[in-house]
C-alpha positions in Angstrom: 18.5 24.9 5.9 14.9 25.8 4.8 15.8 24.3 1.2 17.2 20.9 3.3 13.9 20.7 4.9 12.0 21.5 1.7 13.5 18.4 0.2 13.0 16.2 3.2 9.2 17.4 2.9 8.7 16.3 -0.7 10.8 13.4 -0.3 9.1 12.6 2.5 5.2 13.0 0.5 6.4 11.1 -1.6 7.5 8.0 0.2 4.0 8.5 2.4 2.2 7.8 -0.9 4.1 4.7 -1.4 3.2 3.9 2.1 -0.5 4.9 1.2 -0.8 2.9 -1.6 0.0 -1.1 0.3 -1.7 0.3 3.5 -4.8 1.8 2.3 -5.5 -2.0 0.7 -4.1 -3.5 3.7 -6.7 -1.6 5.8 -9.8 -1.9 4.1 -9.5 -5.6 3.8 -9.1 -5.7 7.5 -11.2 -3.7 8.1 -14.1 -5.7 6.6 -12.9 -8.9 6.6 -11.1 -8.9 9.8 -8.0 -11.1 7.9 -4.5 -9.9 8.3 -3.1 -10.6 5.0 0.3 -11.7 4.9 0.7 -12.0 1.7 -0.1 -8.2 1.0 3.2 -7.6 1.1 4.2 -9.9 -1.8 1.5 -8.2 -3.8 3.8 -5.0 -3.5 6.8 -6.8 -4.3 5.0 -9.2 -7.6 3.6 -5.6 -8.6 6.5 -4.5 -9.3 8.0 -7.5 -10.8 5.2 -7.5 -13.0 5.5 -3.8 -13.6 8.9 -4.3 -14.6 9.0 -6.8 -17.1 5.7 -5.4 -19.1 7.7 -1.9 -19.6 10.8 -4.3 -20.7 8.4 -5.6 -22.8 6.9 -3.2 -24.2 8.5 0.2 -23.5 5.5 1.6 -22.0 5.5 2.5 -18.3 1.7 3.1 -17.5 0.9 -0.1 -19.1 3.2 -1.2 -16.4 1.5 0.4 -14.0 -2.4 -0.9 -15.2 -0.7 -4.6 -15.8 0.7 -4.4 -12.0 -2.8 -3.1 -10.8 -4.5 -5.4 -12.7 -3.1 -8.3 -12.4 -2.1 -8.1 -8.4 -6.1 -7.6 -8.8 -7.2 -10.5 -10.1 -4.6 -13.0 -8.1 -6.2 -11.2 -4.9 -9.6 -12.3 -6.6 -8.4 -16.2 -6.6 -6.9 -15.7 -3.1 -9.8 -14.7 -1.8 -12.8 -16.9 -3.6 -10.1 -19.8 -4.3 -8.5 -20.4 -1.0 -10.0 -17.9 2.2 -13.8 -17.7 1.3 -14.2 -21.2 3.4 -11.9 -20.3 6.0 -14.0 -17.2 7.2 -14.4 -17.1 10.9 -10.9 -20.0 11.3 -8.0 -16.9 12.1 -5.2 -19.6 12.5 -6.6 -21.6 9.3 -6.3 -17.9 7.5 -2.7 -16.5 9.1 -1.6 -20.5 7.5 -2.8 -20.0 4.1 -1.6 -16.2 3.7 2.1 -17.1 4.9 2.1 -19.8 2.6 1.0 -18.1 -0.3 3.5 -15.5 0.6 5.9 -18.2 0.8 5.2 -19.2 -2.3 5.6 -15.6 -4.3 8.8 -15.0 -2.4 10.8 -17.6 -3.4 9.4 -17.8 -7.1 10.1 -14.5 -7.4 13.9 -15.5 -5.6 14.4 -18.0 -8.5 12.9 -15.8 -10.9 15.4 -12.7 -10.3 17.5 -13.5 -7.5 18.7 -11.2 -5.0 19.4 -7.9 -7.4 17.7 -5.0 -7.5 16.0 -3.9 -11.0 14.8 -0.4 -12.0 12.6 -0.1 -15.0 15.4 0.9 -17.9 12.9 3.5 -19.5 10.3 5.9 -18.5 9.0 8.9 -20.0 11.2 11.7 -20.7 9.2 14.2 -18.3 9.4 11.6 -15.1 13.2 12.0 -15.5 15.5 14.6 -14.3 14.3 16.9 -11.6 13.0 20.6 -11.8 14.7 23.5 -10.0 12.9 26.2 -8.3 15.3 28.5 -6.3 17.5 26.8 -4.2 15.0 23.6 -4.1 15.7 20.3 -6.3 12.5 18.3 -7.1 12.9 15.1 -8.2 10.1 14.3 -10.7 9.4 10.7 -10.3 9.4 12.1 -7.0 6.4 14.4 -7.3 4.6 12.0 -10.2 4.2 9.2 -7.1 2.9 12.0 -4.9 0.5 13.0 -7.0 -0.7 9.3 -8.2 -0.6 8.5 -4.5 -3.0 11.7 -4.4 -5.5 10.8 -6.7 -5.9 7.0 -6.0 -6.3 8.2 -2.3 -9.4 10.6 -4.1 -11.1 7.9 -5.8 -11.0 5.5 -3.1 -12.4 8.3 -1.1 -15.4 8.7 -3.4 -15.4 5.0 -4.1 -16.3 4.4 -0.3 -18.6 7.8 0.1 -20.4 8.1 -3.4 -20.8 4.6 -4.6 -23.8 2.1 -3.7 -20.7 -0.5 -3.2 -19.1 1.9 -1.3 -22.1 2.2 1.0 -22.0 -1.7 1.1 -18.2 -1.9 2.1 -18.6 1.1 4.8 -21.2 -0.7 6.5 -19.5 -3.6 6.3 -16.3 -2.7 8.0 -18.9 -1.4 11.0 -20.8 -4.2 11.1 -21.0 -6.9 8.7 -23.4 -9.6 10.2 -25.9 -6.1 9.9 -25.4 -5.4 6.4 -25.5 -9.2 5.8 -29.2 -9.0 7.4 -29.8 -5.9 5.1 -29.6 -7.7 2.3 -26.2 -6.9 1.5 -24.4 -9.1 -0.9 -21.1 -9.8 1.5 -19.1 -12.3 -0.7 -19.0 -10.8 -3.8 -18.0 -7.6 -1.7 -15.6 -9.2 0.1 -14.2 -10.5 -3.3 -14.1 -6.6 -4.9 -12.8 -5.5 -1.7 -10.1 -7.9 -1.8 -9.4 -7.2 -5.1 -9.0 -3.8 -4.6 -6.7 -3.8 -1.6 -4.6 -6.1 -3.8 -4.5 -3.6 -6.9 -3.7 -0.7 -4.4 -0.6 -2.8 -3.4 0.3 -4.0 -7.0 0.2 -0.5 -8.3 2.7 0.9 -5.3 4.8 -2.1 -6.0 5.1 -0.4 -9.4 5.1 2.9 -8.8 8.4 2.5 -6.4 10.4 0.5 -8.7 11.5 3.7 -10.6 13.1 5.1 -7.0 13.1 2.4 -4.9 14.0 -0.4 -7.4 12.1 -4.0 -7.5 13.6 -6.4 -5.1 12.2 -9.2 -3.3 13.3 -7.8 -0.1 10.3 -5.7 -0.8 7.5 -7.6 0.4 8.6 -8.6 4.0 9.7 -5.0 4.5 6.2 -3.4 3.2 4.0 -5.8 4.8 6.0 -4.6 8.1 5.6 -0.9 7.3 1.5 -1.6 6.0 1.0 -3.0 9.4 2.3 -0.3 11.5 1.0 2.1 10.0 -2.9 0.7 9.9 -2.0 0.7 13.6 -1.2 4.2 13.9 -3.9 5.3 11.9 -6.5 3.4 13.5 -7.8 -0.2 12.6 -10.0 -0.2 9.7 -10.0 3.4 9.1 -9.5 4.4 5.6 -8.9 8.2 6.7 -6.6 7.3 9.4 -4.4 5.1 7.0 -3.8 8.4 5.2 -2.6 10.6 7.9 -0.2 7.4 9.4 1.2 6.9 6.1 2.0 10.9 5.8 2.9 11.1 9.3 5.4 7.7 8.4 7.2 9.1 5.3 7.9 12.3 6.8 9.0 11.7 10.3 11.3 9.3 8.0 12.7 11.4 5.9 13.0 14.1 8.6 15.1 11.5 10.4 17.0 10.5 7.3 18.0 14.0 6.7 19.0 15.7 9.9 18.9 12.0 12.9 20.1 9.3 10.2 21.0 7.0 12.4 17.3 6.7 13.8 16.0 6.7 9.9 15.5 3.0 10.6 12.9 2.4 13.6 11.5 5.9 12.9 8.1 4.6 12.0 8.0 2.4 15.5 9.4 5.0 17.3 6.1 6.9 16.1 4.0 4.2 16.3 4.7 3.6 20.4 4.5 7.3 20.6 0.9 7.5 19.1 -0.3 4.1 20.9 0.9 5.7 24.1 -1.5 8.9 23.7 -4.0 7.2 21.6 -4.1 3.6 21.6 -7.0 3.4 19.3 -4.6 5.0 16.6 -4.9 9.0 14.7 -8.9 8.5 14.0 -9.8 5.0 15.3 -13.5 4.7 16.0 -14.2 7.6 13.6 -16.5 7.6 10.4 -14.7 7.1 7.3 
């Protein structure tokens, strides 16, 4: 039983980072923007596409994983500057142009590869195979996502709290019009910050492909579970986002282990429940 519930723990971390990694960029665009990106979602999914074919390529899986971030990067870049930057302020012109463009990555990546799932055919010899201490099993692609999921959640942290840009996008996301009056150079934030929330997404897209596998079922799916859990966590909140996503991947996998039949809406079920005690979400309001 305890060893059960071990595995459902780390299993559990280590789909929260996954979780993390769309949400957190889902959130702090957002939350300084104020757009709902739709086409955050197919960021994930391209991400790992993209991630996929470069280790193919190449045989190497972390230039996967910097061409994923990278280039999810610089498309959020030209979605931003090339088709939104106008349309500040116009929500319906915004919602229109996001769906489309995730209309538009969905089915090129549906002619592209079809409905079959891909996994990446090689990764490095100590990602494979799993470690045993005791009576546990650890997976160790398992614990390598938990612990990339850790540190990109660290240097976002210090990003936002040690970094003049940082500064800039904090006081953005609690008052924009303010920091605009300050002297603060909004566009080209909002273009970095964009940026950003699309690498975040790009680089879960390619961290999952090795256990979740690259489909383009992906990026409807994610967007869905980006959303909910910015909600739980608290609009806009950087710090929140982290605490929904880990409360989402374990109350998952704790329901995928011992309830499986409620695996499914498990991270709705959580969501009402939070919004019902706290409709402002875990730290909504609060200081990131």
């Amino acid at each position: 039983m305890i060893a059960t519930l071990a595995s459902a723990l780390i299993d559990g971390l280590a789909l929260s980072m996954l979780y993390f990694m769309i949400a957190s960029g889902f959130s702090l665009i957002f939350g300084l923007e104020g757009i709902v990106n739709f086409a955050h979602g197919s960021l994930f999914m391209l991400g790992a596409f993209v991630s996929y074919e470069v280790v193919s390529y190449t045989g190497s899986f972390y230039l996967g994983l910097a061409a994923a971030g990278l280039s999810m990067a610089i498309i959020g870049a030209l979605i931003e500057s090339g088709l939104l930057r106008k349309k500040f302020g116009n929500e319906m012109a915004i919602i229109m142009i996001t769906l489309g463009v995730m209309y538009v990555i969905h089915h090129g990546a549906l002619i592209r590869y079809g409905a079959a799932s891909s996994t990446y055919r090689k990764i490095p010899s100590y990602l494979q195979g799993t470690l045993k201490p005791g009576q546990l099993i650890l997976n160790n692609y398992q614990l390598f996502i938990i612990v990339l999921g850790l540190i990109i959640a660290g240097a976002v942290f210090l990003f936002l709290n040690r970094t003049n840009v940082g500064l800039i996008v904090r006081a953005g996301i609690d008052d924009v019009d303010m920091a605009r009056a300050l002297g603060a150079n909004t566009r080209r934030t909002f273009t970095l910050v964009f940026a950003i929330g699309s690498a975040l997404a790009g680089l879960g897209g390619a961290a999952s492909v090795g256990w979740i596998y690259a489909s383009v079922d992906l990026g409807l799916s994610y967007l869905f579970f980006a959303f909910a859990i910015v909600v739980i966590g608290g609009l806009g909140s950087f710090k929140g986002t982290f605490y929904g996503s880990l409360l989402a991947g374990i109350t998952h996998e704790l329901f995928a282990y011992f309830i499986p039949f409620l695996a499914g809406p498990s991270l709705f079920i959580l969501m009402a429940a939070i919004l019902l005690f706290k409709p402002e979400g875990l730290a909504g309001g609060a200081k990131q």
